[in-house]
C-alpha positions in Angstrom: -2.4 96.6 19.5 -2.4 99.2 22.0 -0.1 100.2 25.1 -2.1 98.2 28.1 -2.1 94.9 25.9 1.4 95.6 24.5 2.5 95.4 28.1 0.5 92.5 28.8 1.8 90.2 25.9 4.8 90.7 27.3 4.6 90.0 30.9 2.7 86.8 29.4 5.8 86.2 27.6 8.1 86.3 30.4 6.4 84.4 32.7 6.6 81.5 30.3 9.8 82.0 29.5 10.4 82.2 33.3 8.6 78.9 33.8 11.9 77.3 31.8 14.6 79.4 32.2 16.2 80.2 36.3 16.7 83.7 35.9 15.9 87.5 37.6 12.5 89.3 36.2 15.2 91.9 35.1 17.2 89.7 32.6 14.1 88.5 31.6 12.9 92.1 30.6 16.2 93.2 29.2 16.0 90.5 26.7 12.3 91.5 26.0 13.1 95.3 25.4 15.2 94.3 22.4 13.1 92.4 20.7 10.2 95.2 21.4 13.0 97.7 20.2 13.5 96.0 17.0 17.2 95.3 18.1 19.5 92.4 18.9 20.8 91.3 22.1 24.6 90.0 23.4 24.3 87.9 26.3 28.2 87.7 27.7 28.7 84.9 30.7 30.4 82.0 31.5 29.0 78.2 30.3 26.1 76.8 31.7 23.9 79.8 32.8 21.6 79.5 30.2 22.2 81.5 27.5 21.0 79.0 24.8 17.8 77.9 26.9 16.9 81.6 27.1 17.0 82.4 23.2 15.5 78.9 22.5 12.6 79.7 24.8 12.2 83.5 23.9 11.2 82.1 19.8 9.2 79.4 20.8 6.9 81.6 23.2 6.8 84.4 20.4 5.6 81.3 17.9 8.6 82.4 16.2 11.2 80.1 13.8 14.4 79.8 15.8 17.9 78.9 14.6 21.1 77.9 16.1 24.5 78.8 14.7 27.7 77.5 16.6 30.5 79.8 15.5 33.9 78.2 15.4 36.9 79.7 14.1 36.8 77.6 10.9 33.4 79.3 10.1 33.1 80.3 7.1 30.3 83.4 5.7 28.6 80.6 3.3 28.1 78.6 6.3 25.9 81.3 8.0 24.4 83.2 5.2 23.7 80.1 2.8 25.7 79.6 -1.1 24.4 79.2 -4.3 24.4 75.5 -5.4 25.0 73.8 -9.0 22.5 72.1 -10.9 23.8 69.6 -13.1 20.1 68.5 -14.6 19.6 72.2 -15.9 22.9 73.7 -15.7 22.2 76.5 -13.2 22.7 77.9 -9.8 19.9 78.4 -7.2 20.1 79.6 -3.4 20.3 77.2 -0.9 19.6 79.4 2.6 21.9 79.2 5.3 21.0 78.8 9.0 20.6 83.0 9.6 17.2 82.5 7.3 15.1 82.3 10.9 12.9 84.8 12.6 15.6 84.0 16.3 18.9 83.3 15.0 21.1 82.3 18.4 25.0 83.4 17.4 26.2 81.1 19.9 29.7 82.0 20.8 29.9 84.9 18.4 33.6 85.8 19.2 34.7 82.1 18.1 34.2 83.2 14.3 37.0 85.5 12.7 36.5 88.8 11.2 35.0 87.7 7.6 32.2 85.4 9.2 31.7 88.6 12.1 31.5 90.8 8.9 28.5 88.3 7.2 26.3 89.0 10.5 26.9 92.5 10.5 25.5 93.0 7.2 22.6 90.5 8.3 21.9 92.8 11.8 21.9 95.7 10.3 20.4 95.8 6.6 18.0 92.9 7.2 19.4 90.9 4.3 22.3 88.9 3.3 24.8 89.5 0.1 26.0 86.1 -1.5 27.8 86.4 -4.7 26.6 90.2 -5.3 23.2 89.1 -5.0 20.8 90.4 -2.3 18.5 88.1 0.0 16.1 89.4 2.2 15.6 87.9 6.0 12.4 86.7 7.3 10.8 89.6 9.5 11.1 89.8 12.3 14.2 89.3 12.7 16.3 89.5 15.9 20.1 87.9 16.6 20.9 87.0 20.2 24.3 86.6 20.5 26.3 84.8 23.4 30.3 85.2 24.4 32.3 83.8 27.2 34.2 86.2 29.0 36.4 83.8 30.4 38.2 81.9 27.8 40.2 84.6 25.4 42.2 81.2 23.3 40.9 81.6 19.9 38.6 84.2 19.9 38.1 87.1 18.3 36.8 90.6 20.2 33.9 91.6 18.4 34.8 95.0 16.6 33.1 98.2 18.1 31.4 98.9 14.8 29.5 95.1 15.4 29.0 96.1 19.8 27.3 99.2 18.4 24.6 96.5 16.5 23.1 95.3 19.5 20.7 97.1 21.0 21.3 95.4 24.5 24.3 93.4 26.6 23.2 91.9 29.4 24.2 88.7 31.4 22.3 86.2 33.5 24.5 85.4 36.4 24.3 82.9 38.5 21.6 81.8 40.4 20.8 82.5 44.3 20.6 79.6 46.8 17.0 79.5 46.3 16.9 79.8 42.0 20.0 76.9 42.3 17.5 74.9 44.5 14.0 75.7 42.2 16.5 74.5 39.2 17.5 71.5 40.4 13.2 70.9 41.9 12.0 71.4 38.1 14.6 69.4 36.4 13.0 66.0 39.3 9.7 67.4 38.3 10.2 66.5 34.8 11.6 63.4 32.3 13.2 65.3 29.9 16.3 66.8 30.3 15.4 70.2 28.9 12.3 72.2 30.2 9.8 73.1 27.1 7.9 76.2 26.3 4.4 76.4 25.3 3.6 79.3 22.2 2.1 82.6 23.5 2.1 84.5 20.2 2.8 84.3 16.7 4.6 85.8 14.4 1.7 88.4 13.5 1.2 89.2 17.1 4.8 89.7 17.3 5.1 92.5 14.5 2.1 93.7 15.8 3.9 94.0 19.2 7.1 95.7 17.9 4.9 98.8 16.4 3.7 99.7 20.1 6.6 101.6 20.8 6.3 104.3 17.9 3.0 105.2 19.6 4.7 106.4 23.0 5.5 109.9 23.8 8.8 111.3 24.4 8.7 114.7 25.1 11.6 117.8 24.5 13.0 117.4 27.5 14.0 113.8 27.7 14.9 114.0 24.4 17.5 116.8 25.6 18.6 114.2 28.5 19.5 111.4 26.3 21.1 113.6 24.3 23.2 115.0 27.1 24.0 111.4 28.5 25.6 110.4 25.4 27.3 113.4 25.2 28.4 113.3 28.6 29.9 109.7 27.9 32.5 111.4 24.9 33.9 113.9 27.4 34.5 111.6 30.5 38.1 111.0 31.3 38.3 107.4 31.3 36.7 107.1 27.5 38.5 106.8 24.4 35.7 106.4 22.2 32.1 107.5 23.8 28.3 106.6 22.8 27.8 107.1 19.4 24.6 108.5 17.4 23.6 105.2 16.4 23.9 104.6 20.7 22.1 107.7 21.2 19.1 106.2 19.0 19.1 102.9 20.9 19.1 104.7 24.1 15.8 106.1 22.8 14.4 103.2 21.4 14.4 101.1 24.3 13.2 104.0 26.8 10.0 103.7 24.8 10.1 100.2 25.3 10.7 100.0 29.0 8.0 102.2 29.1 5.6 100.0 26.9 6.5 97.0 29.4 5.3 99.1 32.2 2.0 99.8 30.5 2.6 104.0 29.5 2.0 105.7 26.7 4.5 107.8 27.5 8.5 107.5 28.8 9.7 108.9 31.9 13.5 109.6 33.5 13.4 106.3 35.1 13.0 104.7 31.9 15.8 106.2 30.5 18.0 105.5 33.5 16.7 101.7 33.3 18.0 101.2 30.3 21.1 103.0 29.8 23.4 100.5 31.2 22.8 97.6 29.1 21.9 99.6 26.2 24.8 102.3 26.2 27.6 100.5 28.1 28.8 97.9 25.4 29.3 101.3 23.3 32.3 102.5 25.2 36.1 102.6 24.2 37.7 102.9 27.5 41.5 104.5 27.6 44.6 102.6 28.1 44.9 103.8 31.6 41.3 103.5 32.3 41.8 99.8 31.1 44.7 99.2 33.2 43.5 101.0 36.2 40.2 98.5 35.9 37.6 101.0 35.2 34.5 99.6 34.5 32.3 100.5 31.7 28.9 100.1 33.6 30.7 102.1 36.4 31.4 104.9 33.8 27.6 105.3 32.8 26.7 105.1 36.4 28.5 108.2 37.1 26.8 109.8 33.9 23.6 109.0 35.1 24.7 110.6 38.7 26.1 113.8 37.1 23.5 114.5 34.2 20.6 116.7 35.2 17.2 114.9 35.4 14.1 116.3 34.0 11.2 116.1 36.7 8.2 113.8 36.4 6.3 116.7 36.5 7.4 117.9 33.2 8.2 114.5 31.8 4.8 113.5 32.0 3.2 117.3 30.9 
């Protein structure tokens, strides 16, 4: 699969997705670039946006297995990653798979679960595979975690450690709707008999690894390269951050550049690119200070002013 039908099996992806799901072309996309960047995406809003319809309908317009796990503070790592199981007719233990054996697994509520179910994921997110009882099992592939937390309610939850923030590629939220989207919701859902909308298959799981190869194939040249570079570093020396963009965030910066650009149909990545995606792909990095914290600095706001104070390379030598 090349560049032009890379960025067209997306778009057709996202328009069906869009057909269920109330939401701006830009959420849409941000959701897209992870799974095109081979990462995993945190969705943080409040109930009732439409965080689960949007994973739900992302794996069934890839043609892809999807699975839900609710995570509750009585969650325990078996219950996500499976446990082996007792036969009495032979004497022996086999495998039985937990619900994270899925191509989409939807973490819903991710900062319900306490630190020993969070650490089960991490594993999962990162190494592909799962660890029950010192033996290894591998994950279907693809594989790709959206997460959801609610931002409002803090009663038993548990902040999601910065070593499992730095997993996902992208944070993003859908907001609420406009006056119009609120009044197109509310038109589909008398248009139909069911109380959920439904999303037809675009591709299938072959098109889909297919699909997540196109980015390797785009061209990033020295001197982006040097301005990625020189945003995350920017981010460890600000005075409002404790902890700044790591390598690992450095890596993801550059990973979904090349797949904004493969959404917009080039074969090679450009300083809007990068500046498209910092935001949701570097912001969730950030430790701020104390006094940052209490003087409300925002995270977004910090890469913002990166962004504002970091030389850009120009086009003309981008695209040379």
């Amino acid at each position: 699969m090349d560049v032009p039908k890379a960025a067209a099996a997306c778009s057709r992806v996202v328009d069906e997705v869009g057909g269920a799901v109330v939401a701006d072309r830009e959420f849409l996309d941000r959701v897209t670039l992870g799974i095109l960047a081979r990462g995993h995406v945190l969705l943080e809003d409040v109930p009732g946006t439409g965080k689960t319809l949007s994973a739900r309908s992302f794996a069934a317009a890839l043609g892809l297995e999807f699975s839900r796990i609710q995570f509750t503070p009585d969650l325990l790592p078996s219950d996500v990653t499976g446990t082996n199981v007792f036969d009495e007719r032979d004497g022996s233990f086999s495998f039985s798979p937990g619900p994270i054996f899925a191509n989409v697994v939807l973490a819903d509520e991710i900062n319900r679960a306490p630190p020993k179910t969070q650490a089960a994921l991490l594993e999962a997110m990162e190494e592909g595979q799962v660890t029950v009882d010192g033996e290894t099992h591998d994950l279907p592939d693809p594989f790709y975690v959206i997460a959801t937390q609610n931002p409002v309610e803090s009663e038993g939850a548990f902040p999601l450690p910065e070593a499992q923030l730095d997993r996902f590629a992208i944070k993003t939220a859908i907001g609420y709707p406009d006056d119009e989207g609120e009044i197109e919701l509310l038109r589909r859902r008398a248009g139909r008999v069911a109380q959920a909308p439904t999303v037809e298959r675009v591709l299938d799981p072959d098109a889909v690894a297919d699909l997540r190869e196109v980015p390797e194939t785009v061209r990033v040249d020295d001197d982006l390269l040097e301005y990625m570079a020189s945003i995350a570093r920017a981010t460890r020396t600000d005075r409002r951050v404790d902890v700044g963009v790591s390598p690992r965030g450095t890596q993801r910066l550059f990973e979904t550049a090349r797949a904004a650009a493969v959404v917009a149909g080039r074969e090679f990545v450009t300083p809007d690119d990068v500046k498209r995606v910092a935001e949701p792909a570097l912001a969730h990095r950030l430790v701020l200070t104390p006094d940052a914290a209490v003087n409300d600095a925002d995270k977004r706001g910090v890469i913002a002013d990166v962004l504002d104070r970091v030389t850009v390379p120009t086009v003309d030598a981008a695209e040379a």
